[in-house]
Biopython code that builds the backbone (N, CA, C, O; Angstrom):
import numpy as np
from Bio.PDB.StructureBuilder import StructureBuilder

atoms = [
    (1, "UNK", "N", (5.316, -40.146, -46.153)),
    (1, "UNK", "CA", (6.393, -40.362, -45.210)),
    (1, "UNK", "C", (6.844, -39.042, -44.579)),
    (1, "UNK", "O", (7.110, -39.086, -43.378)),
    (2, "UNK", "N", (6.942, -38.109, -45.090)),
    (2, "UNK", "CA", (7.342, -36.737, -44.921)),
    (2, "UNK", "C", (6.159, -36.293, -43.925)),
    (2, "UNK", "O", (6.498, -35.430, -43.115)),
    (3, "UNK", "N", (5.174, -36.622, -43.870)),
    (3, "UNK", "CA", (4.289, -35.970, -42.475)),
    (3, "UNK", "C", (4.679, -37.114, -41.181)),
    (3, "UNK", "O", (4.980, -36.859, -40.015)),
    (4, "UNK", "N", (4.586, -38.076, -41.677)),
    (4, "UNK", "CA", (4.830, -39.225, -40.300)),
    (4, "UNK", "C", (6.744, -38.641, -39.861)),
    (4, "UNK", "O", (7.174, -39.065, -38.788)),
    (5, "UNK", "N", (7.442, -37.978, -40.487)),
    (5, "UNK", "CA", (8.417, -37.306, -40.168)),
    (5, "UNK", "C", (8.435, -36.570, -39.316)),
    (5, "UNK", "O", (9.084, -36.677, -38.276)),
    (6, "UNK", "N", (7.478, -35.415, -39.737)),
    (6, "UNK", "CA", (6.740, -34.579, -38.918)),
    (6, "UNK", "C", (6.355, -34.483, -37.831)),
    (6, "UNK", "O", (6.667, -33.690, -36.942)),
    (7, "UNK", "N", (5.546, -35.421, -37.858)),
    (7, "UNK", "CA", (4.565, -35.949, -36.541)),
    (7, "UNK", "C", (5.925, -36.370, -35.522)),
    (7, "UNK", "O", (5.838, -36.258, -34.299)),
    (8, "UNK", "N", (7.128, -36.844, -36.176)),
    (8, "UNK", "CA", (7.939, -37.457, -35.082)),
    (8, "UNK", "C", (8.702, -36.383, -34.181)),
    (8, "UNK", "O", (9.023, -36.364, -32.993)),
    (9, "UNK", "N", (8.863, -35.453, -35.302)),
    (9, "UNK", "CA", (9.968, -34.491, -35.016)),
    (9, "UNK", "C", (8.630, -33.296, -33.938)),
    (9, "UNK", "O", (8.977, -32.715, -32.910)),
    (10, "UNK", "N", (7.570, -33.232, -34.379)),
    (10, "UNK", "CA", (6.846, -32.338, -33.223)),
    (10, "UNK", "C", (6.766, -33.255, -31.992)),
    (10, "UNK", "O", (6.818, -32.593, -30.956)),
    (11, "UNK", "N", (6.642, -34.757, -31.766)),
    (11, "UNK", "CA", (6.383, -35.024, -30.960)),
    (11, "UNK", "C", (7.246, -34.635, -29.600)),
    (11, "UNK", "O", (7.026, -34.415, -28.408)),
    (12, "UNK", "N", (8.620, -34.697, -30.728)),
    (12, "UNK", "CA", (10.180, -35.088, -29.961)),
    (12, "UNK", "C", (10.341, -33.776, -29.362)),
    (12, "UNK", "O", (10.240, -33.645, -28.142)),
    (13, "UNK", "N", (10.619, -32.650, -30.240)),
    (13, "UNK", "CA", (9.952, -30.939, -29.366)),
    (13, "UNK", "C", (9.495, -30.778, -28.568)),
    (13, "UNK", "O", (10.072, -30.011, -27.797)),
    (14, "UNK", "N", (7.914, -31.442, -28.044)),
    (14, "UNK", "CA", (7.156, -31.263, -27.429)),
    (14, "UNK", "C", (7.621, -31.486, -26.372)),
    (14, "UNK", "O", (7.521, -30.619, -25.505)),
    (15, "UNK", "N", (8.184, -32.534, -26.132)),
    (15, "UNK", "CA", (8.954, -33.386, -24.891)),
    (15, "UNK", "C", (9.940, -33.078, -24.609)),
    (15, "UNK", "O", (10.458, -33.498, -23.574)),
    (16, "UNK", "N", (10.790, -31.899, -25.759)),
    (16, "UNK", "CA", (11.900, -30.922, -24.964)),
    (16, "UNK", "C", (13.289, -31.793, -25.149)),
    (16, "UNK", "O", (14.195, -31.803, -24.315)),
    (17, "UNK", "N", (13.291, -32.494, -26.343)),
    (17, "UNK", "CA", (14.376, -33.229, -26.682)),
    (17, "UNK", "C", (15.513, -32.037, -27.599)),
    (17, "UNK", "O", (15.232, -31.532, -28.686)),
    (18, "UNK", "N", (16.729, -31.809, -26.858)),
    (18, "UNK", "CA", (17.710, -31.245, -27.574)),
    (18, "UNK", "C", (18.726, -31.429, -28.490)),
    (18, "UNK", "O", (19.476, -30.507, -28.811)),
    (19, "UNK", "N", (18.820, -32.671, -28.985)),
    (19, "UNK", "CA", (19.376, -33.875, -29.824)),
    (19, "UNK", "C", (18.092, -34.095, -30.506)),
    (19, "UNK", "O", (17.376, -34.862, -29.864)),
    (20, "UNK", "N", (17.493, -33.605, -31.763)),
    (20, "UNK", "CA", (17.299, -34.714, -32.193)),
    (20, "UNK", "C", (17.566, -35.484, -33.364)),
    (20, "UNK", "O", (16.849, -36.085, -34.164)),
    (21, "UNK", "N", (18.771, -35.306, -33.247)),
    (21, "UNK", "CA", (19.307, -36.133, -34.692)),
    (21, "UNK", "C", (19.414, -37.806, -34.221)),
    (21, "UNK", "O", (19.012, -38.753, -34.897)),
    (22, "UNK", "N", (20.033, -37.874, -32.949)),
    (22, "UNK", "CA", (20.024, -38.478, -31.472)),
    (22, "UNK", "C", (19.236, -38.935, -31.204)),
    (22, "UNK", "O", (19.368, -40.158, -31.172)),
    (23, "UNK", "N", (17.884, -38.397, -30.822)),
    (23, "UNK", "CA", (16.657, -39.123, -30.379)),
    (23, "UNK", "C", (15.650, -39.515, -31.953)),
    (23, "UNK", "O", (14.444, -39.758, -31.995)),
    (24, "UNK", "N", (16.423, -39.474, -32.870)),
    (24, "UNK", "CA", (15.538, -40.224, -34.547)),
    (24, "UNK", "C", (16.164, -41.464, -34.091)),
    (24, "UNK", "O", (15.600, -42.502, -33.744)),
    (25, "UNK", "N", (17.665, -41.148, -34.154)),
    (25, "UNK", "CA", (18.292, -42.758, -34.334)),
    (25, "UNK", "C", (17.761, -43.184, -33.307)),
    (25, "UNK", "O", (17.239, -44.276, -33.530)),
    (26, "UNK", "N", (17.589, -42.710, -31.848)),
    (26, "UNK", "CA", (17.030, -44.140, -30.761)),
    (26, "UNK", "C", (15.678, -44.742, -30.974)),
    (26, "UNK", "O", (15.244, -45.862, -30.707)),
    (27, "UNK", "N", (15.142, -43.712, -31.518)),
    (27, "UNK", "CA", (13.501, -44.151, -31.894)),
    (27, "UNK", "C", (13.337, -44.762, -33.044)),
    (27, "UNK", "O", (12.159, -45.016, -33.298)),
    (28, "UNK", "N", (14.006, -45.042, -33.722)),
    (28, "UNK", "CA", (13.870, -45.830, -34.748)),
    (28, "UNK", "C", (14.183, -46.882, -34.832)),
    (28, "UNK", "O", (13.721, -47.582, -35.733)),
    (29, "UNK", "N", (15.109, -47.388, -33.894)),
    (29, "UNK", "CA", (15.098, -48.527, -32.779)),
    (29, "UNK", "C", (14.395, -49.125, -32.650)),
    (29, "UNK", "O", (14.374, -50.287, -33.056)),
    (30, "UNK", "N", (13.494, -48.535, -31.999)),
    (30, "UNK", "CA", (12.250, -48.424, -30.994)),
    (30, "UNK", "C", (11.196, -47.827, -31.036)),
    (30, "UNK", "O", (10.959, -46.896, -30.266)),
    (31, "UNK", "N", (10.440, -48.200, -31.848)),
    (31, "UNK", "CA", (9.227, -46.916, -32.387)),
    (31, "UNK", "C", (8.211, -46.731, -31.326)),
    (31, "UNK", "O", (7.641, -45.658, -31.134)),
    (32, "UNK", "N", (7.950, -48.085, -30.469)),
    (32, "UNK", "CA", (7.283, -47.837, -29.265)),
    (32, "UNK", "C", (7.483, -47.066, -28.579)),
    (32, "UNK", "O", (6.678, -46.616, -27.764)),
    (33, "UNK", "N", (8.791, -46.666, -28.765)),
    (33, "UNK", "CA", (9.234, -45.763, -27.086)),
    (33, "UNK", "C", (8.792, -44.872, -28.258)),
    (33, "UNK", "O", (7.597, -45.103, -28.068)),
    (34, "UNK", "N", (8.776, -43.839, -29.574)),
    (34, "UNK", "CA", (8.186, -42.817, -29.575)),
    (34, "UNK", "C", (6.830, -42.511, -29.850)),
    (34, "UNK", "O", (6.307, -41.448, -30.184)),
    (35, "UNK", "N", (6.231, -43.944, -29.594)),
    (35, "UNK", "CA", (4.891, -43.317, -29.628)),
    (35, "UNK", "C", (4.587, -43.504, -28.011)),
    (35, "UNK", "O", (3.443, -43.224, -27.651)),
    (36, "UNK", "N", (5.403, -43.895, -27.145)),
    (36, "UNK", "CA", (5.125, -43.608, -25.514)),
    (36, "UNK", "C", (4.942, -42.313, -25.604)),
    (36, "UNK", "O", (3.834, -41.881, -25.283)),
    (37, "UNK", "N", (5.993, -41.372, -26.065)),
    (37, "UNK", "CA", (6.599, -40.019, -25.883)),
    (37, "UNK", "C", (4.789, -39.381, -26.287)),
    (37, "UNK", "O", (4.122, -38.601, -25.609)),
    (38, "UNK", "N", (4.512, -39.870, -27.240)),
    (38, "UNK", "CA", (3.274, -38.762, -28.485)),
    (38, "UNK", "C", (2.168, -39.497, -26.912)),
    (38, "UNK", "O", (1.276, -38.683, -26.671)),
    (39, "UNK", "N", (2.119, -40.429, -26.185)),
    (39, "UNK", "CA", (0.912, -40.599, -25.270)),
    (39, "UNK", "C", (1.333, -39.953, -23.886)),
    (39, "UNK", "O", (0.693, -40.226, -22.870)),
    (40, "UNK", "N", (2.423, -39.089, -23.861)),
    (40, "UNK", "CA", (2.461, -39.031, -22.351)),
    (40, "UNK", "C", (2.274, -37.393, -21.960)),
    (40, "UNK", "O", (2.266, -37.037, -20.782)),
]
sb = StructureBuilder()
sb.init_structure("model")
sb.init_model(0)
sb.init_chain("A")
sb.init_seg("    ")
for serial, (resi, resn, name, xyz) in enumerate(atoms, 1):
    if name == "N":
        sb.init_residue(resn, " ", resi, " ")
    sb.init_atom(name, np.array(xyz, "f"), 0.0, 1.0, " ", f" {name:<3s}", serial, name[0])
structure = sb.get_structure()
């Protein structure tokens, strides 16, 4: 679980998210929208 953490929190970086305590809770919501983020 601790790498799929990982993987979320580099994705969310990558994409220049400044919240992301903020953008865990929306994506966890919504896991689609963060694996949009990891394809775009």
């Amino acid at each position: 679980m601790a790498r799929i953490r990982s993987l979320a929190l580099n994705i969310l970086r990558a994409n220049g998210v400044q919240n992301v305590s903020l953008a865990l809770y929306a994506n966890a919501v919504s896991f689609d929208q963060l694996l949009a983020l990891g394809t775009s």
